[in-house]
Structure formats: structure tokens, C-alpha cells
N, CA, C and O atoms as a Tripos MOL2 file, in Angstrom:
@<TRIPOS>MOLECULE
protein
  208   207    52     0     0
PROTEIN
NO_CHARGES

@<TRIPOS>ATOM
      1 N          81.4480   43.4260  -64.6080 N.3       1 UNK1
      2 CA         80.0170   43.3530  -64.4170 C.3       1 UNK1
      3 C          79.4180   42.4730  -65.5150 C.2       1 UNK1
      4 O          79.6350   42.7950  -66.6830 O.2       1 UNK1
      5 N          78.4110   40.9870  -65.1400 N.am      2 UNK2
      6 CA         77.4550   40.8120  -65.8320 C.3       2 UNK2
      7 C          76.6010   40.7010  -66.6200 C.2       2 UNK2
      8 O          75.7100   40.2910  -65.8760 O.2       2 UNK2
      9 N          75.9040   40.7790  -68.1640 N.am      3 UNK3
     10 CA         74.8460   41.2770  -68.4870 C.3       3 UNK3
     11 C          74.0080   41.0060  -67.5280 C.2       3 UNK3
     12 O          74.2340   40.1410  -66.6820 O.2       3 UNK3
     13 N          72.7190   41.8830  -67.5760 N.am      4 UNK4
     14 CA         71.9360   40.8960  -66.3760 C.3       4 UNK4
     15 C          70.8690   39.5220  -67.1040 C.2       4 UNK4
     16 O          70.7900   39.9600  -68.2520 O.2       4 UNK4
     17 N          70.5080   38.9400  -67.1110 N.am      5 UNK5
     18 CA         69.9470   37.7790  -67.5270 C.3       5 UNK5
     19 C          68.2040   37.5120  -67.7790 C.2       5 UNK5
     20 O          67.6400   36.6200  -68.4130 O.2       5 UNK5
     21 N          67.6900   38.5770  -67.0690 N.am      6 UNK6
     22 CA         66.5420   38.7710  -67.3020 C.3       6 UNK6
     23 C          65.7770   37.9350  -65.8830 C.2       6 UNK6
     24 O          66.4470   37.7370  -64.8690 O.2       6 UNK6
     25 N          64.3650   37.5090  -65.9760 N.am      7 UNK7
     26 CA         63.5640   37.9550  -66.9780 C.3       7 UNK7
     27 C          63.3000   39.2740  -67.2080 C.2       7 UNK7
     28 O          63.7320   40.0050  -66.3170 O.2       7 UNK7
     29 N          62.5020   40.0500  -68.4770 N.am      8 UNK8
     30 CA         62.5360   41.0250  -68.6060 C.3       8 UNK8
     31 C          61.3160   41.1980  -69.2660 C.2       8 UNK8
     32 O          61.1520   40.6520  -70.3570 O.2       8 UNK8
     33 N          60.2110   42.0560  -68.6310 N.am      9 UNK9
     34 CA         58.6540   42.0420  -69.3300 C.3       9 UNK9
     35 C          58.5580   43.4130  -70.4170 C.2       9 UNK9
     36 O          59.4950   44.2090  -70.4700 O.2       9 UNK9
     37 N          57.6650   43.5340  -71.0280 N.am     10 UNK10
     38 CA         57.2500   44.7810  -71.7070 C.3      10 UNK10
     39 C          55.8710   44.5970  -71.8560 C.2      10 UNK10
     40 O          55.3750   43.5680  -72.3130 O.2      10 UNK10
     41 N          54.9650   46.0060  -71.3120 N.am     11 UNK11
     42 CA         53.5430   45.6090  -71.9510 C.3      11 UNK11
     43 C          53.6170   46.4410  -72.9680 C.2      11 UNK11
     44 O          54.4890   47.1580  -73.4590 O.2      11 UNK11
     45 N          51.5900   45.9790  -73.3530 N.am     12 UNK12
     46 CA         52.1350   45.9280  -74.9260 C.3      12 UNK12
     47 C          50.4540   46.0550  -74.9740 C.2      12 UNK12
     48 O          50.0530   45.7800  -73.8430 O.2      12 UNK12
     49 N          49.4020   46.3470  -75.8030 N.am     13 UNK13
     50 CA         48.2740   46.3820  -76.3550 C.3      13 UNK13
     51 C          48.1360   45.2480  -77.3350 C.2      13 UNK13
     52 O          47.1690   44.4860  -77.3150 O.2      13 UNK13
     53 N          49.2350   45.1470  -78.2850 N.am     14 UNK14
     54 CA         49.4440   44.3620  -79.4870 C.3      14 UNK14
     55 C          49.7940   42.7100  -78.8010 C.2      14 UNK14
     56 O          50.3730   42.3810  -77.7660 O.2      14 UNK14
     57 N          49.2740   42.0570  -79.6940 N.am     15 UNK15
     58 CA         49.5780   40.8410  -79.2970 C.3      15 UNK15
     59 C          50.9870   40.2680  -79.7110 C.2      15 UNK15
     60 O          51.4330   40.3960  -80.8520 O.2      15 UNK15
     61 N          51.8000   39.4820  -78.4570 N.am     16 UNK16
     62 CA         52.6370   39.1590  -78.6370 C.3      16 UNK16
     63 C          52.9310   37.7430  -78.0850 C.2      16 UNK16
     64 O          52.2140   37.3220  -77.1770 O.2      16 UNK16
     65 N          54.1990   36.7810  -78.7000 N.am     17 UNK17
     66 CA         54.3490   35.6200  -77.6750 C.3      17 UNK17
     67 C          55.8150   35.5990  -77.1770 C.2      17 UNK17
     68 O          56.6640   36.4480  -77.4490 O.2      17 UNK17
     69 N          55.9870   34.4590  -76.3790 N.am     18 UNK18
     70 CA         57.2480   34.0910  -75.4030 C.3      18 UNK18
     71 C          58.4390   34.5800  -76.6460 C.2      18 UNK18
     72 O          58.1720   34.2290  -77.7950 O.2      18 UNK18
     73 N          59.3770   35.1590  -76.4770 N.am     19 UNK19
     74 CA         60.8440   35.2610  -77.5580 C.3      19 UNK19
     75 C          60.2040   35.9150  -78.8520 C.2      19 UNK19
     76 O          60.6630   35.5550  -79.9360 O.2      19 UNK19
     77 N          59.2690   36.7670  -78.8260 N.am     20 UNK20
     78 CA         59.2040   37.7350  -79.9940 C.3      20 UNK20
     79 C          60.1620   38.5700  -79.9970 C.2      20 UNK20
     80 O          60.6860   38.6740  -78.8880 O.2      20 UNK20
     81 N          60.8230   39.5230  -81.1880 N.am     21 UNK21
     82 CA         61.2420   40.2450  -80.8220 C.3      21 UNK21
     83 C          60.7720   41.8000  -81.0360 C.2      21 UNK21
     84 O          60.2440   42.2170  -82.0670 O.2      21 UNK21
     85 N          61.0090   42.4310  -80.0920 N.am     22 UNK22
     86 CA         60.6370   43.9920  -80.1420 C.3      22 UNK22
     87 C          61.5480   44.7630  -80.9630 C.2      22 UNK22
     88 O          62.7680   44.8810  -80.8440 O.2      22 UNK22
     89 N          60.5550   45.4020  -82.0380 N.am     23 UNK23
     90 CA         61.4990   46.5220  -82.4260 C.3      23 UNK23
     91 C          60.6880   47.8600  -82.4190 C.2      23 UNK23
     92 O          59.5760   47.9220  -81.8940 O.2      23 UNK23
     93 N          61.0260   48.4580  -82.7560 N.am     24 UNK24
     94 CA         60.5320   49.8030  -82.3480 C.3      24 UNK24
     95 C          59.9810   50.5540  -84.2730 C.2      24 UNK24
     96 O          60.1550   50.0310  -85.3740 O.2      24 UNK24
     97 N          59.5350   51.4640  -84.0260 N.am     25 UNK25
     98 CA         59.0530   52.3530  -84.9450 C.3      25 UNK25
     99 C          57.0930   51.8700  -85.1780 C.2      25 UNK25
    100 O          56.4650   52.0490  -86.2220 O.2      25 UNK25
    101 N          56.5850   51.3210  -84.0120 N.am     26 UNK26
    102 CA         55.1730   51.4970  -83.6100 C.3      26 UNK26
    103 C          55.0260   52.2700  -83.2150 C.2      26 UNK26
    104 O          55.9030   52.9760  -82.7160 O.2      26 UNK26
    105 N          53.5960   52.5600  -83.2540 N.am     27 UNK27
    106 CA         52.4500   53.6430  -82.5940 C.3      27 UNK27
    107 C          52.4140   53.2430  -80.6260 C.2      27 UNK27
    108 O          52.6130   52.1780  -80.0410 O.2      27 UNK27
    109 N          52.1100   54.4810  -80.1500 N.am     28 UNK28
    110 CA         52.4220   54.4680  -78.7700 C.3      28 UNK28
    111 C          51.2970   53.5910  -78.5050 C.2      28 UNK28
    112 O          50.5080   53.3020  -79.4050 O.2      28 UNK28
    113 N          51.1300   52.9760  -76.8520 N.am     29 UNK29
    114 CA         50.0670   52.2980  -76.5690 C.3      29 UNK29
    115 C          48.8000   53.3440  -76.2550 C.2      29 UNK29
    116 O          47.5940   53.1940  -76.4470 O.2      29 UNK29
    117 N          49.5580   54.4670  -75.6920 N.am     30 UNK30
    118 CA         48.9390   56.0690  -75.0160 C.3      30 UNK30
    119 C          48.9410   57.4490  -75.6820 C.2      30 UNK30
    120 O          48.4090   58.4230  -75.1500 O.2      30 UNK30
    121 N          49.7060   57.5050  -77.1460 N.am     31 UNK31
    122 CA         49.6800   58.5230  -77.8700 C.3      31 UNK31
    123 C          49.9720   57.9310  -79.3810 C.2      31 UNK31
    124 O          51.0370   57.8590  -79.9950 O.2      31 UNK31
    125 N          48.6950   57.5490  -79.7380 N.am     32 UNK32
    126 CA         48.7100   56.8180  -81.1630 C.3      32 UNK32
    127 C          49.2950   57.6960  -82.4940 C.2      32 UNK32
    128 O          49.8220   57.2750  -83.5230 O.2      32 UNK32
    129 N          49.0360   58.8800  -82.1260 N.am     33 UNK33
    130 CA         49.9480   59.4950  -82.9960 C.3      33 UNK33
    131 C          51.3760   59.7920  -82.7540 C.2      33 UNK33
    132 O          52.1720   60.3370  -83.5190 O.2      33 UNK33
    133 N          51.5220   59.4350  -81.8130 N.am     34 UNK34
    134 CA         53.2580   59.3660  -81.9450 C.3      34 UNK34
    135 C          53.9240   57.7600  -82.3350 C.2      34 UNK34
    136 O          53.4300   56.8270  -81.7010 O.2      34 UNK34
    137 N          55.0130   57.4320  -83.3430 N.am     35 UNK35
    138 CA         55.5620   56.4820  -83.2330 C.3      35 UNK35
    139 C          56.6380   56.4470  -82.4730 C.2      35 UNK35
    140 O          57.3280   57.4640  -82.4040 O.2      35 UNK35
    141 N          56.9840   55.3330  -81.7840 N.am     36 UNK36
    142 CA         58.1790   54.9640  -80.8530 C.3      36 UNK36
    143 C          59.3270   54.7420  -81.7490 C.2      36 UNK36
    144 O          59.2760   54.1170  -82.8080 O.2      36 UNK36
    145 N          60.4210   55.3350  -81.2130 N.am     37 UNK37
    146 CA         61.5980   55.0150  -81.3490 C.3      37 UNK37
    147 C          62.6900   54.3880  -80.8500 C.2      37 UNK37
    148 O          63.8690   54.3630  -81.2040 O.2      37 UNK37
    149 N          61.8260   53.6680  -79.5790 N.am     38 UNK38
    150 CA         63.0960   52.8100  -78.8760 C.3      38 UNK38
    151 C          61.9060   51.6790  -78.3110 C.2      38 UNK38
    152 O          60.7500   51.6610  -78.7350 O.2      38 UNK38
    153 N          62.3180   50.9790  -77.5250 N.am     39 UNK39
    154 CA         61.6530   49.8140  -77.0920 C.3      39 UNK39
    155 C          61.7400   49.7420  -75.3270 C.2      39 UNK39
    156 O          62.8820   49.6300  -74.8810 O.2      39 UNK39
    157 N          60.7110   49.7940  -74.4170 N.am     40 UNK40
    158 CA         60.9100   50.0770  -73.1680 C.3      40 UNK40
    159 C          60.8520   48.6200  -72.5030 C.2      40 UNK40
    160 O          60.1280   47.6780  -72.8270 O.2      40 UNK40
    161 N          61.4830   48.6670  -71.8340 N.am     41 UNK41
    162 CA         61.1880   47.3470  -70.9150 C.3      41 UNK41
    163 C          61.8520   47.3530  -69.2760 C.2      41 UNK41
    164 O          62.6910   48.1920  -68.9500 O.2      41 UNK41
    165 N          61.3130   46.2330  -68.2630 N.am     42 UNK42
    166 CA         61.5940   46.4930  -67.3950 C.3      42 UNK42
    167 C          61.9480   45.2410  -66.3660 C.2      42 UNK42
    168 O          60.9920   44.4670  -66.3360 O.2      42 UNK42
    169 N          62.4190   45.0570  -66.0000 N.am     43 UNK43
    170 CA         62.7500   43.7850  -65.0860 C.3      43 UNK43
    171 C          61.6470   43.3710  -63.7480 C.2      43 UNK43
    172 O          61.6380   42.3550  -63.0540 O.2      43 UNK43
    173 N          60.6280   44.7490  -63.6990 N.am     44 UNK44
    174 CA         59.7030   44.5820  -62.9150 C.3      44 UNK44
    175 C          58.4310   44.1110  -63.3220 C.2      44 UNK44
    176 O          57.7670   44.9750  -63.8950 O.2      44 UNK44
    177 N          57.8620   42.9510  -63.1960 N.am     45 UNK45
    178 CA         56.9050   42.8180  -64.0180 C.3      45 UNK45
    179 C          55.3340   43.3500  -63.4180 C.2      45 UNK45
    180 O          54.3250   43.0450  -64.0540 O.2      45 UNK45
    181 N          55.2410   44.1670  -62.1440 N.am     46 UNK46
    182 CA         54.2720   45.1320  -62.2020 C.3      46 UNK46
    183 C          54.6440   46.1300  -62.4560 C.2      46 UNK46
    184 O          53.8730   47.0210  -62.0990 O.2      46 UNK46
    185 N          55.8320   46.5690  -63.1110 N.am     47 UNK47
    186 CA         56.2040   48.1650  -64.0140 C.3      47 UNK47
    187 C          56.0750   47.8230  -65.8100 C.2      47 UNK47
    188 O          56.3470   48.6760  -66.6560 O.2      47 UNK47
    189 N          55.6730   46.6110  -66.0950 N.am     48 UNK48
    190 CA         55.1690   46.0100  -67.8270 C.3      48 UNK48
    191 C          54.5830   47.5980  -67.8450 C.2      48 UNK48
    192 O          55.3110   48.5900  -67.8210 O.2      48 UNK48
    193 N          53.4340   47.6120  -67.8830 N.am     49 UNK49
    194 CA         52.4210   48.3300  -68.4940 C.3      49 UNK49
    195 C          53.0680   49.5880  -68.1010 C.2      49 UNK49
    196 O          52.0500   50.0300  -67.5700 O.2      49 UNK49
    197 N          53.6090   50.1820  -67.9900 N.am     50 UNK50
    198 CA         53.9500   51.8290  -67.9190 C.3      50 UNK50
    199 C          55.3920   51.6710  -68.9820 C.2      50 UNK50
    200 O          55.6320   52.5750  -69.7830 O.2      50 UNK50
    201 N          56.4160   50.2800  -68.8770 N.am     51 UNK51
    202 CA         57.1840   50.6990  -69.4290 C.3      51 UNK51
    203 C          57.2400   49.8590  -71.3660 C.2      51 UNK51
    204 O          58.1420   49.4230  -72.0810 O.2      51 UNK51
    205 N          55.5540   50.0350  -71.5170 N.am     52 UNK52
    206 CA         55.6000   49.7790  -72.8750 C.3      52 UNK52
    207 C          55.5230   51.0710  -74.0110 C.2      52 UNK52
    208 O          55.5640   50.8350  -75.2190 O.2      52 UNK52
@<TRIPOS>BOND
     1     1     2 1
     2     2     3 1
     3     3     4 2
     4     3     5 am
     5     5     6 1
     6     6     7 1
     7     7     8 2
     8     7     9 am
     9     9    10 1
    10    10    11 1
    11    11    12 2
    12    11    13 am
    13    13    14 1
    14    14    15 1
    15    15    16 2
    16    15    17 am
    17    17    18 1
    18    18    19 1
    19    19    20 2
    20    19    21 am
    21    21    22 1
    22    22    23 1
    23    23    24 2
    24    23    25 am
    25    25    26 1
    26    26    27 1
    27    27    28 2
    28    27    29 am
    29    29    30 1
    30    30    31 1
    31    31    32 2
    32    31    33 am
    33    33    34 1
    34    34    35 1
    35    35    36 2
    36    35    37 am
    37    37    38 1
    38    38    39 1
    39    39    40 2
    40    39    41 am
    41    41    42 1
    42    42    43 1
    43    43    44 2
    44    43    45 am
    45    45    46 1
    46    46    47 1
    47    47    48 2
    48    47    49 am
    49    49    50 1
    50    50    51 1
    51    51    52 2
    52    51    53 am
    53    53    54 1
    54    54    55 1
    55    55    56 2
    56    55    57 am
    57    57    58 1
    58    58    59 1
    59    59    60 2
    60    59    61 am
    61    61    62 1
    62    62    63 1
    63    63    64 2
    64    63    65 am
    65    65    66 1
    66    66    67 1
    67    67    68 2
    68    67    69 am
    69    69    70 1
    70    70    71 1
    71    71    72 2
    72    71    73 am
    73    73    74 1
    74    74    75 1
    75    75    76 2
    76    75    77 am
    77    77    78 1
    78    78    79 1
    79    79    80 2
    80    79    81 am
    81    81    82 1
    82    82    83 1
    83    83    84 2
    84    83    85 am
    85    85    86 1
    86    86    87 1
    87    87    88 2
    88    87    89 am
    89    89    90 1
    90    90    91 1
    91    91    92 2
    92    91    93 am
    93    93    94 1
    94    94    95 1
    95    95    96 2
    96    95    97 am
    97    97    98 1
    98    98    99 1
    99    99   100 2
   100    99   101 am
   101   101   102 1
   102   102   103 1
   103   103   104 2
   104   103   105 am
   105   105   106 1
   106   106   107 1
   107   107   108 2
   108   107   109 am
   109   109   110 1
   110   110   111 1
   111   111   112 2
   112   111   113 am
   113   113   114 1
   114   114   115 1
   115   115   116 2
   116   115   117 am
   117   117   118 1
   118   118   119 1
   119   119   120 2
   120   119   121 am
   121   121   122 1
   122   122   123 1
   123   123   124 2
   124   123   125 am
   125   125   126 1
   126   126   127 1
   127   127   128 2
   128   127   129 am
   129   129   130 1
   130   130   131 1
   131   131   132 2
   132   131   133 am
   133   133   134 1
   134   134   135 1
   135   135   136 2
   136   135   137 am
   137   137   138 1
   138   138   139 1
   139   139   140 2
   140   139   141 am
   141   141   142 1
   142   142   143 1
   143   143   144 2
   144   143   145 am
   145   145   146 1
   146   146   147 1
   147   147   148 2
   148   147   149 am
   149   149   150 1
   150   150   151 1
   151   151   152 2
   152   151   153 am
   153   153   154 1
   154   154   155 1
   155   155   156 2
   156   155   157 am
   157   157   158 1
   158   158   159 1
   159   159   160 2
   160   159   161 am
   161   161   162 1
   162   162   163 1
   163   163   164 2
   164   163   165 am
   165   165   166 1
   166   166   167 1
   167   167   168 2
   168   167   169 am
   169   169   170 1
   170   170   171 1
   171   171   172 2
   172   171   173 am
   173   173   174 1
   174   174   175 1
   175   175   176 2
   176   175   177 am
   177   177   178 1
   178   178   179 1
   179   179   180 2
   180   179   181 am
   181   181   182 1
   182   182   183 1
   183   183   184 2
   184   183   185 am
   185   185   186 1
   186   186   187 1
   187   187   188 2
   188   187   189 am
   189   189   190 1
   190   190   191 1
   191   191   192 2
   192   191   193 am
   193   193   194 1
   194   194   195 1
   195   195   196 2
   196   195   197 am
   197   197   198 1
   198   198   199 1
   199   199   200 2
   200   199   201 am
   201   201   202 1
   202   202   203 1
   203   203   204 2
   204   203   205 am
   205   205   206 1
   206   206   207 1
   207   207   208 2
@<TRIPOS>SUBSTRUCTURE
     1 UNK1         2 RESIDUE 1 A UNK
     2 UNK2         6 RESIDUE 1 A UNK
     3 UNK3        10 RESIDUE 1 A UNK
     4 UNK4        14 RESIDUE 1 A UNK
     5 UNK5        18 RESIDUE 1 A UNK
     6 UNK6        22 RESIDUE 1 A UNK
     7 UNK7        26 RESIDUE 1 A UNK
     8 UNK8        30 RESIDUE 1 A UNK
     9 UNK9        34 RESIDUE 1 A UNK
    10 UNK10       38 RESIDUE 1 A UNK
    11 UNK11       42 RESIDUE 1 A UNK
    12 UNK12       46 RESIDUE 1 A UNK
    13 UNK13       50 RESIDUE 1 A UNK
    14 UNK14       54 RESIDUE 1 A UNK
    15 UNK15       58 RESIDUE 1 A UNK
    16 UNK16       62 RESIDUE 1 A UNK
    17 UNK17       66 RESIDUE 1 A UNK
    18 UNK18       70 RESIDUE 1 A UNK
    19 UNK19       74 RESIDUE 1 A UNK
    20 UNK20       78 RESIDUE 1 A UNK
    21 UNK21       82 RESIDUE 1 A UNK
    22 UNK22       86 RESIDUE 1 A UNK
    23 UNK23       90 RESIDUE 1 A UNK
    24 UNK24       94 RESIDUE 1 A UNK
    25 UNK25       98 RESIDUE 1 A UNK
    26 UNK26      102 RESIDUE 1 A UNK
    27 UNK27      106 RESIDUE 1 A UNK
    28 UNK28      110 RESIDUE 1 A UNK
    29 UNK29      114 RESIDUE 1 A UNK
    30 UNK30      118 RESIDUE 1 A UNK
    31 UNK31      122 RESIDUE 1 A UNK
    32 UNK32      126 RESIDUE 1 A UNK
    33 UNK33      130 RESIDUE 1 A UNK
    34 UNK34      134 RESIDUE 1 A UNK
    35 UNK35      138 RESIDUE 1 A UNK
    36 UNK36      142 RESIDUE 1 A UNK
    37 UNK37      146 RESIDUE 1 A UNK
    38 UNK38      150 RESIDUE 1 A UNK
    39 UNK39      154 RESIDUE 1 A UNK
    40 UNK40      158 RESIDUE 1 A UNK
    41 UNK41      162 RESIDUE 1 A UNK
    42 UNK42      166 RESIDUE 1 A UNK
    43 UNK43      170 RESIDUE 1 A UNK
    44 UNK44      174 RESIDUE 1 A UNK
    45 UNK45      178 RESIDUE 1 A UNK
    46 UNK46      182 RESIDUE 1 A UNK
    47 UNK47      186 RESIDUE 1 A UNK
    48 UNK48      190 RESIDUE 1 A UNK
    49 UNK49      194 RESIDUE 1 A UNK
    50 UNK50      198 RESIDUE 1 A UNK
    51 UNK51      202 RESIDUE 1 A UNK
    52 UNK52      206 RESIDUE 1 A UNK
């Protein structure tokens, strides 16, 4: 099997550009007091915004 190749979106509140990279240990977009510990993303780019 593959890697798969992308593309691959993530939303995001915070501003970002093309080949940033995501790392994790931010504040949620939806529970500011929690920080994230992993980085969500999704190959669907109308599933961005749920899987930031």
C-alpha cells in the first residue's frame, strides 16, 4: 500500500499559509481552554473546519 499523497486540508482560526507546518500543543478552535495534542486533518476539504 501507498502513502496517500494528499491533498490534505485542516481548518484552522489562526492564520496560516500553503506548506506550513502543523504542530500541535495549541488552544482548541472550540474549547480554548483545552490545548491540542495531536493535529487533525482531512482529505475532505468540506470536512477542514470540523477536523481542525
Amino acid at each position: 500500500m501507498s502513502p496517500d499523497e494528499g491533498p490534505f486540508f485542516h481548518g484552522t482560526a489562526a492564520a496560516r499559509v500553503v506548506g506550513e507546518l502543523l504542530t500541535p500543543g495549541f488552544r482548541s478552535n472550540y474549547r480554548p481552554e483545552v490545548v491540542m495534542n495531536h493535529v487533525y486533518f482531512t482529505a475532505l476539504v468540506d470536512g477542514a473546519g470540523m477536523a481542525a
